[in-house]
VEXDO-328248 format. One record per residue (C-alpha): residue in three letters; x, y, z. Coordinates in steps of 0.02 Angstrom, whole numbers, padded with zeros to 5 digits, always signed. Each point is the difference from the previous one (the first is absolute). Example, Ala and Ser with C-alpha at 12.3 -4.5 7.8 and 13.67 -1.06 7.14 Angstrom:
// residues 2
ALA+00615-00225+00390SER+00069+00172-00033
END
This chain:
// residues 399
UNK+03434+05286+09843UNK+00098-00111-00117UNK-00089-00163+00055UNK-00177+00071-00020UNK+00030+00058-00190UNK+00075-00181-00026UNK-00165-00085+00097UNK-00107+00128-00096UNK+00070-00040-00183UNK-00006-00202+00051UNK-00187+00010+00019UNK-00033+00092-00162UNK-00061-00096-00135UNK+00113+00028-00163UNK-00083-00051-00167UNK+00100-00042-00164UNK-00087+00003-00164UNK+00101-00135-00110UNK-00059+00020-00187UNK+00097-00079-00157UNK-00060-00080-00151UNK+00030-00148-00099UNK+00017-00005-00199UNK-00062-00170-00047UNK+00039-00038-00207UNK-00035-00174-00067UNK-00002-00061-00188UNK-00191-00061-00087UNK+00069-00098-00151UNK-00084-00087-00135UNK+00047-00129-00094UNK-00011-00182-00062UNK+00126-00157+00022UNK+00053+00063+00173UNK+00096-00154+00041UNK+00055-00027-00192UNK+00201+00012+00023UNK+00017+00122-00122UNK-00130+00139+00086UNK+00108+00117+00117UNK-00159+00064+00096UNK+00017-00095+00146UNK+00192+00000+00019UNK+00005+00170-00049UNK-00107+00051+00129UNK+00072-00090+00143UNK+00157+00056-00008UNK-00054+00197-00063UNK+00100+00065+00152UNK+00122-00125+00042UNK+00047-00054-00191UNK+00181-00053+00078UNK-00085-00139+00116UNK-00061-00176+00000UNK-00167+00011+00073UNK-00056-00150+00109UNK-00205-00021-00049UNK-00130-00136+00080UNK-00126-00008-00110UNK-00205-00078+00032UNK-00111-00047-00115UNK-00163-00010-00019UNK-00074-00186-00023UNK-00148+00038-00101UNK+00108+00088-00123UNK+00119-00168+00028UNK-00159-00097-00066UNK-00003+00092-00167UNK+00180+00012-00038UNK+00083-00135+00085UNK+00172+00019-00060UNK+00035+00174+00073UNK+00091-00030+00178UNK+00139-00071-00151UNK-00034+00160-00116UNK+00065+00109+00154UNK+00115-00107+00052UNK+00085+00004-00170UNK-00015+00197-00011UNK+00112+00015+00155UNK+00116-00126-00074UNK+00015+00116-00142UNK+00016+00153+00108UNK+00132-00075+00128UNK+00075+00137+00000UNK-00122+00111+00082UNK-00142-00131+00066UNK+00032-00154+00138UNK-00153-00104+00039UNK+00028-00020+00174UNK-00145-00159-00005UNK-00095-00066-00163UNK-00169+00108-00026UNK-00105-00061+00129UNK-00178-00026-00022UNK-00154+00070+00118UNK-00188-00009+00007UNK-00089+00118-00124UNK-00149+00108+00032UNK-00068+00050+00158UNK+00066-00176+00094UNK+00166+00070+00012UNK-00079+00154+00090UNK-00106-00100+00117UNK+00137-00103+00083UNK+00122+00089+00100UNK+00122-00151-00017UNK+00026+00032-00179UNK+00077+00176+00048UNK+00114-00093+00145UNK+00061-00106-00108UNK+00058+00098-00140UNK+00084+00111+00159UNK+00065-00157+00035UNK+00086-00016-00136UNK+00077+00187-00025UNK+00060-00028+00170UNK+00079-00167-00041UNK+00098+00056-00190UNK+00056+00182+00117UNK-00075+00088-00116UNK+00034+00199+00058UNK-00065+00160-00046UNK+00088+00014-00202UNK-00047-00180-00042UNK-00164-00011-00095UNK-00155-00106+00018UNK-00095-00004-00173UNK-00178-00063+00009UNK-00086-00069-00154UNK-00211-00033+00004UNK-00133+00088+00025UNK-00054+00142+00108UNK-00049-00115+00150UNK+00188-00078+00011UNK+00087+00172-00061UNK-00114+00063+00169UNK+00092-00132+00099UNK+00174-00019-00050UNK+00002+00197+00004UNK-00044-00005+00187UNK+00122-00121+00022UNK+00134+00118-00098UNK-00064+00147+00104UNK+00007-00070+00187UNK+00157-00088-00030UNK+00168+00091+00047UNK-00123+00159-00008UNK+00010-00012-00178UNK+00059-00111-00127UNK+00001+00040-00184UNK-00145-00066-00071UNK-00019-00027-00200UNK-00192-00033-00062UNK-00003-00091-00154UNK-00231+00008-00010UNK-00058-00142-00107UNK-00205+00066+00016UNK-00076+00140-00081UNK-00074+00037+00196UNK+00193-00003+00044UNK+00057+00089-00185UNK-00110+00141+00010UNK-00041+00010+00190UNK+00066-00060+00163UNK+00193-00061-00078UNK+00042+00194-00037UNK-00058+00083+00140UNK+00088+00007+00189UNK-00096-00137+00112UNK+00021-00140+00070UNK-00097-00127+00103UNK-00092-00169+00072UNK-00170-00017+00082UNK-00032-00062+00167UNK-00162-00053+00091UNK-00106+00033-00165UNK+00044+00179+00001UNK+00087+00032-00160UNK+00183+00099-00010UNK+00012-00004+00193UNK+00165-00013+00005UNK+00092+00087-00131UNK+00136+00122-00042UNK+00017+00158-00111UNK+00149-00033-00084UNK+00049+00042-00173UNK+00078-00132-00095UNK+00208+00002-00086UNK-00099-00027-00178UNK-00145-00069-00092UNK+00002-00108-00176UNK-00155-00024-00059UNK+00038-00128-00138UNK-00161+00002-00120UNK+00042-00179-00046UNK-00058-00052+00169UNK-00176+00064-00029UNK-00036-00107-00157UNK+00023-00165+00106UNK-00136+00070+00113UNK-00185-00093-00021UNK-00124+00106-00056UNK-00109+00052+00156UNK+00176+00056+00071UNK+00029+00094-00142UNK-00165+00096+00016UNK-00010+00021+00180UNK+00172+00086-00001UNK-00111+00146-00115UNK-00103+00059+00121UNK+00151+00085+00096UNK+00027+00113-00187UNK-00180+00039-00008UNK+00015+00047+00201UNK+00151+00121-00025UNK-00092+00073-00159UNK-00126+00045+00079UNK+00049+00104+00153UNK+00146+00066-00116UNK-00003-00015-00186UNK-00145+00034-00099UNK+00095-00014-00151UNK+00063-00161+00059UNK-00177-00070+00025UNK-00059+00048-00148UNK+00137-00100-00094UNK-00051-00132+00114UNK-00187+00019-00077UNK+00073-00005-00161UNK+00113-00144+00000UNK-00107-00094+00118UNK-00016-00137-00147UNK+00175-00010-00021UNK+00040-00039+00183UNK-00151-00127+00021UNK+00088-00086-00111UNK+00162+00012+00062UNK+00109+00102-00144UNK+00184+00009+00045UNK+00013+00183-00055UNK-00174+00069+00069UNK+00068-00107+00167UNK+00172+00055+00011UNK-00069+00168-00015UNK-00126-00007+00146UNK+00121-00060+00102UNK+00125+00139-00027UNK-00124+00144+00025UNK-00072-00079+00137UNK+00166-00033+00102UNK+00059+00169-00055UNK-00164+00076+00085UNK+00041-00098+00151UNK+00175+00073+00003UNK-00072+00173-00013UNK-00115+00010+00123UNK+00120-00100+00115UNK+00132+00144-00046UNK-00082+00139-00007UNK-00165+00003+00110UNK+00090+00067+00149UNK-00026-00165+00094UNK+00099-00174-00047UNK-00008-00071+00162UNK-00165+00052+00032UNK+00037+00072+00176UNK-00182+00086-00045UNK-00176-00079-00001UNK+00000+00026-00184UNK+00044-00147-00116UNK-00068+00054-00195UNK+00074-00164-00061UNK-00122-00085+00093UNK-00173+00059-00100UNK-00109-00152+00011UNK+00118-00092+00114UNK-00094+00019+00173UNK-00150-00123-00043UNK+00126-00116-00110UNK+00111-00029+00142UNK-00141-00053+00088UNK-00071-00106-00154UNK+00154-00104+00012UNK-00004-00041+00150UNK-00188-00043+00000UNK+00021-00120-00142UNK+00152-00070+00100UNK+00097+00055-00149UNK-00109-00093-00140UNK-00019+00185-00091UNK+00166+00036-00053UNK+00083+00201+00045UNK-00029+00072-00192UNK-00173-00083+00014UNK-00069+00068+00172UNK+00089+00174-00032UNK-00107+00004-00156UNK-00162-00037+00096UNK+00062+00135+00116UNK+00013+00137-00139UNK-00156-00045-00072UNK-00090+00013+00171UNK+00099+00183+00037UNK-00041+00067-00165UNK-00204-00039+00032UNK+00026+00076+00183UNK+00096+00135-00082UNK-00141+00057-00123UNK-00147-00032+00152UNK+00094+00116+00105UNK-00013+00128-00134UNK+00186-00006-00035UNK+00024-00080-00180UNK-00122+00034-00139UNK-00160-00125-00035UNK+00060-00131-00123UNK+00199+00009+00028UNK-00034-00154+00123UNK-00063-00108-00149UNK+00131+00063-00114UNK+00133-00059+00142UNK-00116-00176+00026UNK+00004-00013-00192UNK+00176+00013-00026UNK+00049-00122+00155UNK-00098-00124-00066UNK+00070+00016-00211UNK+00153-00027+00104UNK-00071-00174+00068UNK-00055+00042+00178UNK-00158-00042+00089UNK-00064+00117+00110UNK-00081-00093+00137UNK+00022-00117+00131UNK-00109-00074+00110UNK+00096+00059+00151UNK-00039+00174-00040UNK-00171-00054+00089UNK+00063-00078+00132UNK-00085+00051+00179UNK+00083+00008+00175UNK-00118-00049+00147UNK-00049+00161+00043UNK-00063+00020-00181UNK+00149+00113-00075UNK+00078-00040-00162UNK+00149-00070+00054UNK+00103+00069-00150UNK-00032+00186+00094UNK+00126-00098+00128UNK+00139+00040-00121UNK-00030+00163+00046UNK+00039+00021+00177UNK+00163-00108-00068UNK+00048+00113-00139UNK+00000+00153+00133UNK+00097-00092+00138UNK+00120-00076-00134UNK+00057+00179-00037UNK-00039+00095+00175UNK-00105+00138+00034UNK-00145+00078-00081UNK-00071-00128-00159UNK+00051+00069-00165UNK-00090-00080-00151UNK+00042+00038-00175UNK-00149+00031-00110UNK-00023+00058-00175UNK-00030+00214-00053UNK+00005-00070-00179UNK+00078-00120-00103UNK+00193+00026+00040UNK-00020+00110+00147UNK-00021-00087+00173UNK-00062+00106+00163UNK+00015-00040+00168UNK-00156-00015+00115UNK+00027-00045+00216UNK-00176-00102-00013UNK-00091-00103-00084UNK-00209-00007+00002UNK-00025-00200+00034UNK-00181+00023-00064UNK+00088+00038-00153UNK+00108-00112+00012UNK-00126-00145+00016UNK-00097+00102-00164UNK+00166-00032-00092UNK-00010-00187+00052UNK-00160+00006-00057UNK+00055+00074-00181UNK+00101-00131-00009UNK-00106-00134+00010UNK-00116+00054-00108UNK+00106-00013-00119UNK+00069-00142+00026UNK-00190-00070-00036UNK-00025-00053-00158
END
């Protein structure tokens, strides 16, 4: 009788629910001369839980920023010489490809493996990436896939990267065409945005960076757009205060909804941060990349807020108040891609989304707009009025 009860509990299937959770905490600070010797941010930062330790960092840099301030490989070199104490360089900064050519090349992210394996970094050493949001992307998959997890310190020099992508928890590279294939979510040790950064930027990067406040405002902040509308002047032409301001509210936003919307790893088929985003992702990559992020997600609001107030969502005239306000800021609102036709006749933008919904699994989720500053989720999308939206567009776009 023994044996049976022993054969009888072996074939029984046992089930374990394992649940725990994971506090993530990381610092958002602003300031200016982050690299100046006498600014604490950065070493302050780094060594916030280990204040006792030397801390080995590898540091990349972006080249376009390189271009525009040539000397500063020596400006961080000479910051850890003044911190010696509590910073080792365990290479000079080390420069890599800006903007999506970083992200396109898998050998970019092998090498800078490469080179973590070869200095032994380990798990408490830090990797501190300073560019813009296409190399903060890359180094931070790099940082995440590495050991598991190596600390990773974003130092954003866009106001995309500022106010966007450099304070929030992802991480990745395309592959085959298909944007953010291969990514991570992993929250970074700590951001400095250094406003400094921003003034070195030319101007159509300084505008296109915009369109991520105005996206965030919309789905979120009324009263945030509505400043926008007011200062819209101000930004055009690039005030420090009216800029530094944007770029707070909007990051702070970001953090919010990142923090508090019940989903920062978006396990869900819901991503609110992504208003506008489905047809821009799909802009870039029909342009090969000539419209830059800020400027396709801007198209892509404009065209959401139309569909929005055709589907009987958003209230008559809120689309050209949105359209007005994009383009104070400096944007145009068309491309010639928006028109582009597949063989079977399609507008090939409505590609983007079938790769929207299998980019975040299951059903499609699309943000669209319930007002100004208050987004609502719809699971379709009309293409008829989507190709009336186009056509909105256009017209417009006619003198």
């Amino acid at each position: 009788m023994a044996e049976i009860e022993r054969a009888t509990r072996a074939a029984e299937t046992i089930c374990y629910l394992q649940r725990f959770t994971v506090a993530y905490e990381y610092p958002v600070v602003f300031t200016r001369g982050v690299f100046r010797p006498d600014n604490p941010a950065l070493v302050s930062t780094i060594s916030r839980l280990e204040p006792d330790r030397r801390h080995r960092c590898l540091v990349f840099v972006d080249e376009g920023l390189l271009r525009v301030r040539p000397g500063l490989s020596e400006e961080i070199r000479a910051y850890v010489a003044e911190h010696r104490d509590r910073l080792e360089l365990v290479a000079p900064p080390l420069t890599v490809p800006g903007g999506e050519k970083i992200k396109n090349d898998l050998f970019h992210i092998e090498w800078m493996m490469g080179l973590v394996f070869d200095h032994r970094l380990d798990r408490h050493s830090f990797i501190v990436a300073v560019g813009g949001g296409a190399v903060l992307d890359a180094v931070g998959l790099v940082a995440a896939t590495s050991h598991r997890g190596i600390r990773l310190v974003r130092v954003p020099t866009t106001v995309l990267a500022q106010n966007d992508s450099g304070v929030g928890v992802k991480n990745a590279v395309n592959l085959r065409g298909s944007k953010n294939f291969v990514g991570t979510f992993a929250p970074p040790f700590a951001v400095l945005n250094d406003l400094d950064f921003v003034e070195l930027l030319p101007p159509r990067d300084k505008i296109a960076g915009m369109a991520e406040a105005v996206k965030v405002a919309l789905i979120r902040d009324g009263a945030f757009f509505a400043w926008l509308e007011r200062n819209a002047e101000a930004l055009a032409t690039f005030d420090p205060e009216a800029m530094a301001y944007m770029i707070r509210r909007c990051a702070e936003l970001h953090m919010q909804q990142i923090a508090r919307g019940g989903d920062p790893f978006e396990t869900g088929s819901a991503r609110p941060l992504d208003f506008g985003h489905w047809a821009a992702h799909k802009l870039e990559s029909l342009t090969r990349h000539h419209l830059r992020h800020g400027e396709a997600v801007a198209i892509g609001i404009a065209l959401d807020t139309r569909y929005s107030v055709l589907a009987g969502l958003l209230a008559p005239g809120a689309d050209e108040r949105v359209c007005a306000l994009l383009e104070l800021l400096g944007f145009r609102l068309w491309n010639p891609a928006l028109q582009a036709r597949l063989p079977d006749g399609s507008l090939a933008i409505l590609q983007g989304l079938a790769e929207f919904r299998e980019h975040l699994g299951g059903e499609l989720t699309i943000t669209l707009l319930a007002d100004l500053g208050r987004g609502v989720e719809v699971h379709a999308m009309d293409t008829r009025l989507i190709e009336e939206a186009v056509s909105w567009l256009a017209e417009r776009e006619r003198p």
